[in-house]
C-alpha positions, 0 to 999 in steps of 0.5 A, a space after each residue: 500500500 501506499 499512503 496518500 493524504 487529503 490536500 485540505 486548504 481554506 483556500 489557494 495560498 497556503 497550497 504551495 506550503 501545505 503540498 511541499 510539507 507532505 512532500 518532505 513528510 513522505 505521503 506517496 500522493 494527494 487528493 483534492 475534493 470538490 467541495 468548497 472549493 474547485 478541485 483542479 486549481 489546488 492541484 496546479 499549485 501543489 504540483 508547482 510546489 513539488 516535484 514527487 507526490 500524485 495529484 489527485 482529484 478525489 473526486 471531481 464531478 463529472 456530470 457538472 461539466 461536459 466532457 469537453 470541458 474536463 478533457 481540456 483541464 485534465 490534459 493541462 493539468 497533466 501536462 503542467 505536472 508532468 505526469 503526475 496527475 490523475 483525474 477521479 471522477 464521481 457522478 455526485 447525485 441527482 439533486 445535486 446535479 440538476 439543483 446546484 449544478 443545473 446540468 442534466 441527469 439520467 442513467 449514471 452508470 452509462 453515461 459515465 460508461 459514455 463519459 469516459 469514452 468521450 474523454 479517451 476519443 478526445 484525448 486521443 485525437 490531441 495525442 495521435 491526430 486522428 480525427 475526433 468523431 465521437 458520437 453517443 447517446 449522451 454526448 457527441 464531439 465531432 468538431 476539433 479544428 487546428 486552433 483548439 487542439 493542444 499539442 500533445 505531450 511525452 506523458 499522454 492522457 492521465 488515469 481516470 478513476 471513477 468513485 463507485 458505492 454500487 456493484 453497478 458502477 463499480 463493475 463498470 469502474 472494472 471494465 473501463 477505469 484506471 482505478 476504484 476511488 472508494 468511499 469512506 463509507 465501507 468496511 473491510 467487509 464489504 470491499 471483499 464481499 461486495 466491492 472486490 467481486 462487483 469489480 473482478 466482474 468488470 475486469 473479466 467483461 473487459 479482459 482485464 486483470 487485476 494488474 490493470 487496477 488501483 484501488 484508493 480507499 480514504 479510511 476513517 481512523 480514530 486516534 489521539 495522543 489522549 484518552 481525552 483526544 481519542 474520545 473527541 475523534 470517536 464522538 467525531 467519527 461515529 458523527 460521520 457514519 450516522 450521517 453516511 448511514 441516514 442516506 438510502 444509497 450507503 444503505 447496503 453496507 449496513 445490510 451487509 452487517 446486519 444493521 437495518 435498523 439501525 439504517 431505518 432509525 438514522 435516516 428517520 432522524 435525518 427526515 425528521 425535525 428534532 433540534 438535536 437530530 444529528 446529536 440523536 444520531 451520532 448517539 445511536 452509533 455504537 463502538 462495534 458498529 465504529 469498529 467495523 467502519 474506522 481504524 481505532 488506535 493509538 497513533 504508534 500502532 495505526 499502520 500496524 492495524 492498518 495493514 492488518 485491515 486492508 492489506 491485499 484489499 486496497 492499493 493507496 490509503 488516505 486517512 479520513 479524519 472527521 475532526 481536527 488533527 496536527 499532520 503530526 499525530 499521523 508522522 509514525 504512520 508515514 514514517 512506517 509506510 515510507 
């Protein structure tokens, strides 16, 4: 495995200083999320900023934009860091889409099928010169003209990974990606008995090996120099998981370990309009139930039960920490992966 960390910024200009110290710390790579923030931006300046880490994006949405748009930035962004980016893509949700975004939606799992054809035909047609007839239900490119195609460069379109949940967008993520951005919200479990097959189905369909394939998982992890410290990261993360579990598309991770009711019970309190609503549902998180989803350790034995957890299941592993914490509480996890 290799270890990646979250590029978090309260905005541009502290980019540079924060990407250099992951560098210098020893992370393999970073991910940037599009959430407050445009995720590739951040990812230009860590990239000027270094010359070693992966620059991710973890993830960007792909329905908001079209894929013309995307394939633009990523192949600068490729360009620019030489080789070092790859570009994780998700389809967010309806009501995110149509509402926030104001862009169309329909079937997800083939227009993304779609989307990253489109991508590859566009890219291909910079790279090679071959004309660009790219004609789809979704989405249709046939028009590249001299004046707006960049020129190609030696390190050729980066990686694309998709961000699955489902089998069905996780076995397309087998057939047609560079790589599985799976969600925070899952077990070991659940990624040998659900993830793992719904992606071989995928590779197999495609002719592809496991080889072919990298899997990123952002883990949840509870740590703290202090019982105090660990408490507060606790309370934290099972915040977390109530608000992944209230939501009926994360539902059958629960299902998997027997907790629908306590799926029923967090996405009743999520509907409803108790004052202490997300209170109510952290409490009904429970330590076998925070078990099961992050990490809990002393930060001296993290990469020990990290890798007890997730070794032969996942490629690259970023810790998901839901509250606050100095990047130095995670330097023995660095040190023993580096």
């Amino acid at each position: 495995m290799l270890l990646d960390a979250a590029l978090l910024s309260h905005g541009i200009d502290d980019v540079p200083a924060t990407a250099r110290d992951l560098e210098e710390r020893g992370y393999a790579g970073v991910w940037a999320s599009e959430v407050d923030h445009d995720p590739f931006l951040p990812l230009l300046s860590a990239g000027q900023a270094t010359r070693r880490l992966q620059l991710g994006t973890a993830i960007a949405v792909a329905f908001a934009r079209s894929p013309m748009t995307l394939a633009t930035t990523a192949h600068d962004l490729q360009r620019y860091t030489r080789g070092r980016f790859v570009l994780g893509l998700g389809t967010q949700v309806r009501a995110h889409v149509e509402r926030r975004f104001s862009m169309p939606w329909s079937a997800p799992v083939a227009r993304m099928r779609e989307y990253v054809a489109a991508l590859r035909a566009i890219w291909t047609s910079w790279q090679d010169g071959t004309p660009l007839r790219f004609q789809g239900q979704y989405y249709r490119h046939t028009l590249m003209t001299p004046m707006f195609a960049p020129d190609p460069h030696p390190w050729g379109p980066p990686p694309v990974y998709l961000a699955a949940v489902g089998p069905a967008m996780t076995r397309l993520a087998g057939e047609v990606a560079d790589g599985l951005l799976v969600h925070g919200f899952t077990t070991a479990r659940y990624l040998r008995e659900r993830t793992l097959p719904a992606l071989e189905e995928g590779m197999a369909a495609a002719g592809r090996s496991r080889s072919d394939l990298k899997i990123s998982l952002p883990g949840l992890i509870v740590s703290g120099r202090t019982d105090a410290g660990r408490a507060e990261a606790a309370a934290a993360v099972k915040a977390t998981i109530a608000f992944y579990g209230s939501t009926p598309a994360y539902r059958p991770v629960l299902e998997l370990h027997g907790w629908e009711a306590l799926a029923d019970e967090l996405h009743t309190l999520s509907v409803g309009r108790r004052e202490d609503k997300w209170t109510a549902m952290r409490d009904l998180v429970d330590d076998d139930v925070l078990a099961a989803f992050a990490v809990v350790a002393e930060p001296g034995d993290l990469a020990a039960r990290v890798r007890e957890r997730y070794d032969g299941l996942v490629d690259r592993f970023s810790v998901y920490a839901s509250y606050p914490a100095p990047l130095d509480l995670w330097d023995p996890l660095v040190a023993d992966f580096r």
